[in-house]
C-alpha positions in Angstrom: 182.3 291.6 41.5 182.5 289.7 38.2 186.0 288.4 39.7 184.1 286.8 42.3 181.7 285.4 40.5 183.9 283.6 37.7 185.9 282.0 41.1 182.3 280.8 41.9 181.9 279.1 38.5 185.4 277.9 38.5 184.3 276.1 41.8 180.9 275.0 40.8 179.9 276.1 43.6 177.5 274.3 45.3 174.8 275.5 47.2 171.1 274.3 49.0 168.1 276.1 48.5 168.0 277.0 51.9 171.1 275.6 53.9 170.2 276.2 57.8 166.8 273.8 57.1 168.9 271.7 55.6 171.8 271.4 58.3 169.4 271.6 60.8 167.4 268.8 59.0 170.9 266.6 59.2 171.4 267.2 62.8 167.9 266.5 63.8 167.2 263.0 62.2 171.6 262.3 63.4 170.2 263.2 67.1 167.2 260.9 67.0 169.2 258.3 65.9 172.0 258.6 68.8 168.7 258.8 71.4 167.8 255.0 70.1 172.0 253.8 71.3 171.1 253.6 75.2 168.4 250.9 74.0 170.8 248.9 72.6 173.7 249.1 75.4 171.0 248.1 77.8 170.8 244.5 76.5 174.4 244.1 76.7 174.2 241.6 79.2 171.8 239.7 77.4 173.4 239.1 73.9 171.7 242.3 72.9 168.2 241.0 73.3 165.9 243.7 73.5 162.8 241.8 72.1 159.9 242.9 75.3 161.6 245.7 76.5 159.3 248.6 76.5 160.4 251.8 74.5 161.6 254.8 76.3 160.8 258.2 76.5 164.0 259.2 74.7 163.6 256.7 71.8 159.8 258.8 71.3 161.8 261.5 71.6 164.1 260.3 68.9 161.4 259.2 66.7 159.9 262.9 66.6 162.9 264.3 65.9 164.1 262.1 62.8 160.4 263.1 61.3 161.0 266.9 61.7 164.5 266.2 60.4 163.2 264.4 57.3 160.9 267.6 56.8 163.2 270.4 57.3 165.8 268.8 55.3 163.8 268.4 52.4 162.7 272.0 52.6 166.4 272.5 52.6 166.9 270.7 49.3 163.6 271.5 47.5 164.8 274.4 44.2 162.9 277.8 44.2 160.5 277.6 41.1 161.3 279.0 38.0 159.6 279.4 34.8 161.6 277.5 31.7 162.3 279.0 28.2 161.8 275.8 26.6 163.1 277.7 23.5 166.3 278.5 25.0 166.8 275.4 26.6 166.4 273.9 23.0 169.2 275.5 22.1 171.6 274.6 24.6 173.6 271.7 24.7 176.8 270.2 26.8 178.7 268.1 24.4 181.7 270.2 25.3 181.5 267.9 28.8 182.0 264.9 26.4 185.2 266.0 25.6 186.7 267.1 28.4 189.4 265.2 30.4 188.9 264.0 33.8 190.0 265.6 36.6 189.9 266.0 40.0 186.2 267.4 40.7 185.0 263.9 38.2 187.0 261.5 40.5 185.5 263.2 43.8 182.1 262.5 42.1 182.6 259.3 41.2 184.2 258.4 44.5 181.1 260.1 46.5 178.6 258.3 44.3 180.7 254.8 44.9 180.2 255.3 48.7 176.6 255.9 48.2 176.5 252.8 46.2 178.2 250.7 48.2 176.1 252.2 51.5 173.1 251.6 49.3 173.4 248.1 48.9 174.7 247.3 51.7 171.1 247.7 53.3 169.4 245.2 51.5 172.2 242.8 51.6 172.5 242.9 55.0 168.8 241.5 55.5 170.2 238.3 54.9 172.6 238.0 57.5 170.7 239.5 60.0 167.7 237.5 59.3 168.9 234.3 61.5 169.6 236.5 64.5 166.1 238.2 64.3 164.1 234.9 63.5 165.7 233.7 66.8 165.2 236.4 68.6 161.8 236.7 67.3 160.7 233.1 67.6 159.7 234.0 64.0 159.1 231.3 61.4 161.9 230.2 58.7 163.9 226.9 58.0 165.5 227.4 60.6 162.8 227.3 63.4 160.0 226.1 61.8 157.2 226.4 64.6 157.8 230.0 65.4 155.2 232.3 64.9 155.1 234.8 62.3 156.9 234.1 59.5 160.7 235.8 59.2 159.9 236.3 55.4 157.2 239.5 56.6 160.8 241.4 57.3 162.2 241.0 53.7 158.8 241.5 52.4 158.3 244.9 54.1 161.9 246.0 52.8 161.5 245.2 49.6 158.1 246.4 48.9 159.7 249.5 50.4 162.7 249.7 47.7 159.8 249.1 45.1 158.1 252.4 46.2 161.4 254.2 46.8 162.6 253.5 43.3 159.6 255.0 41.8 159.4 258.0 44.8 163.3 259.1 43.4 162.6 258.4 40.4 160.1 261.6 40.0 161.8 263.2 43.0 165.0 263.4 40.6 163.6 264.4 37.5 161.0 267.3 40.2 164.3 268.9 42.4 167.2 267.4 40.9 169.5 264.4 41.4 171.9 266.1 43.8 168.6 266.9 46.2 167.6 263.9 45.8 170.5 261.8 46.4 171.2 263.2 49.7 167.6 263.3 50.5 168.2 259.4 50.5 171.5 259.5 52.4 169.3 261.3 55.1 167.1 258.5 55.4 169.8 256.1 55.7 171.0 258.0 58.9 167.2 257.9 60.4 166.3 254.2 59.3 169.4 252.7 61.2 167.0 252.7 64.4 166.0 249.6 63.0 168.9 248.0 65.0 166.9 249.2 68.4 163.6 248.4 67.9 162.2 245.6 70.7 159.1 245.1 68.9 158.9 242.9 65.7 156.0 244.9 64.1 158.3 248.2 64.8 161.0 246.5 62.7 158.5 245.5 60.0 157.5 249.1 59.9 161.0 250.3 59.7 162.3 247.6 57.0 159.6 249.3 54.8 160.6 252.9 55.4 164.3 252.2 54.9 163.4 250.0 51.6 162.3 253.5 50.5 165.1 255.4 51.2 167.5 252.5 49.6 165.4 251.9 46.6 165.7 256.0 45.8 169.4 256.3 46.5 171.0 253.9 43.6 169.1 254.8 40.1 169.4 258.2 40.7 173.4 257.8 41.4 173.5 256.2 38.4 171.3 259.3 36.2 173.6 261.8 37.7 176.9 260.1 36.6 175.7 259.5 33.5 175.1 262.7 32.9 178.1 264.0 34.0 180.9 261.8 33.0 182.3 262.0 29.4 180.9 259.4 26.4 184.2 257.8 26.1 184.6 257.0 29.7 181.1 256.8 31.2 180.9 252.9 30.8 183.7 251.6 32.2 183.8 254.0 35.0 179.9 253.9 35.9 180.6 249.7 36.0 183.5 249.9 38.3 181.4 251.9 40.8 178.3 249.4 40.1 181.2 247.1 40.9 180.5 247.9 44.8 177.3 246.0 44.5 179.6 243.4 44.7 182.0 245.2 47.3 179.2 245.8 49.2 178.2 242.3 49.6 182.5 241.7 50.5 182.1 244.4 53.0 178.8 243.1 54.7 179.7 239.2 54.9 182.7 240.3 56.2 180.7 242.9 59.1 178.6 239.9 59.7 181.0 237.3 60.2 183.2 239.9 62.3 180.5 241.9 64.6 177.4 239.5 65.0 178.8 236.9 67.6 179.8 239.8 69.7 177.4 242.3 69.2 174.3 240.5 67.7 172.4 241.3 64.4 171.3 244.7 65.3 174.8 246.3 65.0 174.8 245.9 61.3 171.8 248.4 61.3 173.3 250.6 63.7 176.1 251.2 61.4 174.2 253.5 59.0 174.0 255.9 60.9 178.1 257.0 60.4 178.0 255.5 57.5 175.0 258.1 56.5 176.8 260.9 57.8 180.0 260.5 56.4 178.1 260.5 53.3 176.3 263.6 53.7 179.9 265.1 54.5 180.8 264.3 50.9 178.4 266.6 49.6 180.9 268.9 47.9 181.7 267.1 45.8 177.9 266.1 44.7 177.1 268.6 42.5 174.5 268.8 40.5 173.5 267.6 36.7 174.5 270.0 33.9 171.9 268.6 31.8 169.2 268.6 34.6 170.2 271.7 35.5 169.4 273.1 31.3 166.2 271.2 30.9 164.8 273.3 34.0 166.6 276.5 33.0 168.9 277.1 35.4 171.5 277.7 32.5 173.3 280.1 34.8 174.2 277.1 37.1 174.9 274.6 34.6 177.6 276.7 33.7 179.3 276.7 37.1 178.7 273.4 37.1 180.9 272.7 33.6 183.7 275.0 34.5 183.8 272.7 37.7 184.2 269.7 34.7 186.6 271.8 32.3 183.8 272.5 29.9 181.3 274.7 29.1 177.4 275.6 27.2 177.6 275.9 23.8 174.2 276.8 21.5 173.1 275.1 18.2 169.4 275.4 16.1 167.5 272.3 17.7 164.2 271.7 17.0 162.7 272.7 20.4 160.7 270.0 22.8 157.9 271.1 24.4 157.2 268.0 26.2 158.0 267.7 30.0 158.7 264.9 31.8 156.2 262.0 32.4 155.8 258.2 33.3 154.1 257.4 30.2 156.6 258.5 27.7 158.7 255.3 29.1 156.3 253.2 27.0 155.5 255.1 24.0 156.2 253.2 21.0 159.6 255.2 20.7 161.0 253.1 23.9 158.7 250.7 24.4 161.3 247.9 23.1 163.6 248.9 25.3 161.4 249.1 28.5 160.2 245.8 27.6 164.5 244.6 28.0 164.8 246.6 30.8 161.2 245.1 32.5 162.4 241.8 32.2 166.2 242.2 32.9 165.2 243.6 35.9 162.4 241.6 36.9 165.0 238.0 36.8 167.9 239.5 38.6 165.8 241.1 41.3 164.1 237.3 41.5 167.5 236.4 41.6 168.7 238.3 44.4 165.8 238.7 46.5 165.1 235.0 46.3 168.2 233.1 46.0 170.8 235.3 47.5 168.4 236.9 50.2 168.4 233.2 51.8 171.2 231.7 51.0 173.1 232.5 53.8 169.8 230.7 55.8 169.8 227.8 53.4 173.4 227.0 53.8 172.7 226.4 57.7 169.5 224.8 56.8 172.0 222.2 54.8 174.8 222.0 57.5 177.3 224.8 56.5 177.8 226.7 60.3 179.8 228.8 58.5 177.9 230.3 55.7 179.1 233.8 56.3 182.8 233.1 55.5 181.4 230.6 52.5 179.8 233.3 51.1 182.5 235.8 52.0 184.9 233.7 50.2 183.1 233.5 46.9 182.2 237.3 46.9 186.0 237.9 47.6 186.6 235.1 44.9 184.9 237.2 42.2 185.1 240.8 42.5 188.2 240.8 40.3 186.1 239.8 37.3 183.9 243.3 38.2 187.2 244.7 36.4 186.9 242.5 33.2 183.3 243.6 33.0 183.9 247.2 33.5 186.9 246.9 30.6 184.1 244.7 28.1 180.9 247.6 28.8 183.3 250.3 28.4 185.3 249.3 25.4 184.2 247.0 24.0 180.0 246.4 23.7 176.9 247.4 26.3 174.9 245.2 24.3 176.9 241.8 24.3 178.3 243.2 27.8 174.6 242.5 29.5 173.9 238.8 27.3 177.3 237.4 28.6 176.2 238.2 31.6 173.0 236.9 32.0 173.8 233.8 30.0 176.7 233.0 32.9 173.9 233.8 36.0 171.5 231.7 34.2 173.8 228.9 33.7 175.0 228.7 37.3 171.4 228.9 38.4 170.8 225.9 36.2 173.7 224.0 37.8 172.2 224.3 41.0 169.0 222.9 39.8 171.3 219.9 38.6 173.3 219.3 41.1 170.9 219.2 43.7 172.3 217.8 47.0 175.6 216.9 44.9 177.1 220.2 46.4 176.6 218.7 50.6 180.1 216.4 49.3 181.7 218.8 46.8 183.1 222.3 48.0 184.6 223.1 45.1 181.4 222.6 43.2 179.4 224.8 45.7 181.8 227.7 45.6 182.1 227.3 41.8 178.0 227.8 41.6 178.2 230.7 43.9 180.7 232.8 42.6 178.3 233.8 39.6 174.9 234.3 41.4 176.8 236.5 44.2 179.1 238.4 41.6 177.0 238.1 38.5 174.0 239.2 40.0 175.5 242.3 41.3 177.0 242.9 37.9 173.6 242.3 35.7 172.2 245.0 38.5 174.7 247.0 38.1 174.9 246.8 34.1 170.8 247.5 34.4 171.2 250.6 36.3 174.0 252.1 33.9 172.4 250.8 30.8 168.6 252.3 32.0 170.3 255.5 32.9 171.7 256.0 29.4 169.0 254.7 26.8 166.4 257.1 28.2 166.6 261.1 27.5 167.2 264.2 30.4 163.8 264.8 31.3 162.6 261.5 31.9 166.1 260.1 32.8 165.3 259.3 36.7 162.1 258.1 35.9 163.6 255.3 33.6 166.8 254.6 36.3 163.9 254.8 38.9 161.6 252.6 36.6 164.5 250.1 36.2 165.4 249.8 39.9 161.6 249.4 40.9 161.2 246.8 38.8 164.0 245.0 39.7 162.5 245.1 43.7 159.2 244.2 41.8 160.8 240.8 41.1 162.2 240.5 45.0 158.6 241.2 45.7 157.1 238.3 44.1 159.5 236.0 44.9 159.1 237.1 48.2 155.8 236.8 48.2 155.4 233.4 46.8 157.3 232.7 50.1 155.4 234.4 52.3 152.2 232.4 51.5 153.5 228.8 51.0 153.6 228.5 47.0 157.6 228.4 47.0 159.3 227.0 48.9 162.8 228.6 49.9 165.5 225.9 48.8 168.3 226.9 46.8 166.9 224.7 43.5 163.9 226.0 43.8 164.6 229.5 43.7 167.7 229.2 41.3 165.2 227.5 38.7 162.8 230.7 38.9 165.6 233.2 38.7 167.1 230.7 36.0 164.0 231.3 33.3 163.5 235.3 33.2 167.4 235.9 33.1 167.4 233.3 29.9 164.8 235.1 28.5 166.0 238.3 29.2 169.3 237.4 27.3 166.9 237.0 24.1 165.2 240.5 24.2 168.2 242.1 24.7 170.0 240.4 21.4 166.8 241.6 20.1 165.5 244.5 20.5 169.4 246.2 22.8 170.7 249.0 21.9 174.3 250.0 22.0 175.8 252.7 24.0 179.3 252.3 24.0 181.5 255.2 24.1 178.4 257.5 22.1 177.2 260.7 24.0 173.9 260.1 25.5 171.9 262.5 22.7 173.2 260.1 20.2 171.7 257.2 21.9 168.4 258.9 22.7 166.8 259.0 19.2 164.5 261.8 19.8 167.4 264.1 21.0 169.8 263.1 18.7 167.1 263.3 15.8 166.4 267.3 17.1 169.7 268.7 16.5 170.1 270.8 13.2 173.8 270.7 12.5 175.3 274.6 12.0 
């Protein structure tokens, strides 16, 4: 018997609170999806047109099945109660983790939680290049057909106020069942959501742009908690920005989709495609296990050790003063971390205006100005800088968080700027346009990704997903004004425009964060959170 059970914590074994529901959950939502497919081969003929076509009894039946997927899965997930000795808990720690070496079972994490990244993003970024194909299909209103009828900028508004929701959703969800639960919770609405690519009616693709903004803005902050917690001081940086480094492999892998499937099989395949995308995630989930550090500040010490030995480490005890307090939203603003949510609020806030406003339509705009073949442009100058995702990964990691996250806004800012200066300049100069997008379209992606890794380490355990959730939230929050301000006339969508209102928050974000940044380079996350670090009696 106790053979068996030290294999199990050798293996970390990993386990679901009640794996038929979940399976089952999986199946169901996987099903639904593949009864929406014969909607979509019908308008072969026609391009893939399916705008009129009534839905079918299968798709309904599809439909019901995802939502009794969705439920039984997360009954699947969802941790049997337990009651906490928040006195033992105080007295546990998992510093040992911090010194451990890498090894296999922290490479299969961080390769899992890079496909989840890069499927994460891709969702978002692929509004933008399906936008022209559903505008025209549509007849909705953009640049590029200006009388249609409603305007195309309802569909990114939907999403993104979706992703604002989902952010703060996973953000309790992780810190209420855990971040493995709710990870794959996510990956299981990325499976159901892909419908969106066989919906006829444009109000049925509003309402599924929103529910699949939720699922994406859950999926990425809470990544980004559970690695943090996970992987040791002295490598967490560098290795937590080379998988935020898919943000910009993501955008590589959907301009390429795009330019590749859309002229044969229209804009709706690049929805279709999360649905394998979302299984082959879910298939990964060995080697998601969950935090060791979650996983102590609910009591499930027992586990946490399984967990470790998975890592090469284990629980050690020490005299810490204990905390009492649990979990909650307001403790993000208490004057303890109110500095830093203030950095975080407005880092956020200009690269999600940023992204949201000026590389959401660029791919529009660049038609709008004569470029026919704005996918491969923007290909091109993704492909152009991804290698410099490597030099930022090396500079977080090794060298400074802090100065990491100001070179890096003060470069997106700058290029935003030249836009505003160069104004029509670029319609004669290719060098000058690709020049100008190589930082938004890489830059942006690494701020984001620097924000999520930065939020998830300033911030302690127990409100850890709230701040990465916080963080990604209000990074949507900015895609939602800007979107907004579109939606209703007050901006209008030109590339100088809305590089000169991502241009001023990302300037001023670079002077709160030489002000009031903290550094985290190389240091285990209880020396960076004060009150934690503060709490530990040396013996």
């Amino acid at each position: 018997m106790n053979s068996s059970k030290n294999m199990a914590a050798v293996a970390g074994e990993v386990k679901f609170h009640h794996p038929f529901a979940f399976w089952f959950g999986v199946v169901a939502v996987t099903a639904g999806v593949i009864a929406h497919i014969p909607m979509y081969l019908m308008g072969k003929d026609n391009g893939y047109k399916l705008v009129g076509m009534p839905m079918d009894t299968p798709m309904l039946i599809g439909m019901a099945a995802i939502i009794i997927g969705m439920i039984s899965s997360l009954y699947g997930l969802y941790p049997k109660a337990k009651v906490v000795d928040m006195d033992k808990v105080a007295r546990l720690r998992v510093s040992t983790l911090d010194d451990a070496p890498l090894n296999l079972a922290h490479f299969g994490l961080i390769l899992a939680m890079a496909m989840a990244v890069t499927i994460d993003i891709m969702k978002p970024t692929t509004l933008a290049f399906v936008m022209p194909g559903m505008t025209m299909e549509y007849g909705l209103k953009s640049p590029l057909n200006p009388h249609g009828s409603y305007p195309a900028v309802w569909l990114a508004l939907a999403g993104i106020t979706g992703t604002v929701l989902g952010s703060i959703l996973w953000g309790w969800l992780g810190d209420k069942i855990g971040r493995r639960a709710s990870i794959l919770y996510a990956g299981i609405g990325f499976i159901g959501t892909s419908i969106c690519g066989a919906m006829p009616d444009f109000f049925w693709n509003l309402a599924m742009c929103f529910i699949m903004g939720v699922a994406v803005g859950g999926m990425l902050p809470i990544c980004y908690a559970l690695l943090a917690e996970t992987i040791p001081a002295r490598h967490r940086g560098w290795l937590m920005i080379l998988v935020g480094a898919d943000i910009a492999g993501a955008y590589v892998i959907t301009s390429w989709l795009a330019a590749a499937l859309i002229p044969t099989y229209s804009w709706r395949i690049l929805w279709l495609i999360g649905m394998p995308t979302g299984v082959f995630f879910i298939l990964l989930n060995h080697w998601i296990p969950e935090s060791p550090r979650y996983l102590i500040a609910n009591g499930r010490d027992d586990e946490a050790r399984a967990v470790l030995a998975r890592y090469g480490a284990e629980l050690a005890e020490e005299r810490r003063v204990s905390m009492q307090e649990k979990g909650q939203w307001r403790q993000l603003i208490n004057p303890q971390y109110l500095n830093l949510t203030l950095v975080i609020t407005v880092l956020a806030i200009g690269s999600g205006l940023v992204l949201f406003g000026f590389n959401l339509w660029i791919p529009t705009n660049l038609r709008k100005m004569g470029f026919s073949e704005a996918d491969e442009i923007l290909r091109n100058a993704a492909m152009m800088g991804f290698p410099l995702s490597f030099l930022m990964a090396w500079m977080y990691g090794f060298w400074s968080s802090k100065k990491t996250i100001m070179i890096l806004g003060t470069l997106t800012s700058a290029a935003l700027f030249g836009f505003v200066l160069a104004g029509d300049a670029i319609l004669q100069n290719r060098a000058l346009l690709y020049a100008l997008l190589i930082v938004p379209i890489w830059g942006i992606s690494s701020v984001i990704a620097v924000l999520s890794v930065y939020s998830s380490e300033v911030y302690p355990t127990r409100i850890r997903a709230r701040g990465t959730g916080f963080a990604a939230g209000a990074s949507k929050a900015g895609g939602v004004m800007i979107i907004s301000l579109m939606s209703f006339g007050v901006a209008v969508p030109s590339i100088s425009t809305v590089a000169l209102i991502g241009a001023i928050p990302m300037t001023l974000a670079v002077i709160l964060v030489a002000v009031f940044g903290v550094e985290t380079c190389k240091l285990r996350l209880e020396e960076i959170t004060e009150d934690e670090a503060k709490s530990t009696v040396k013996i």
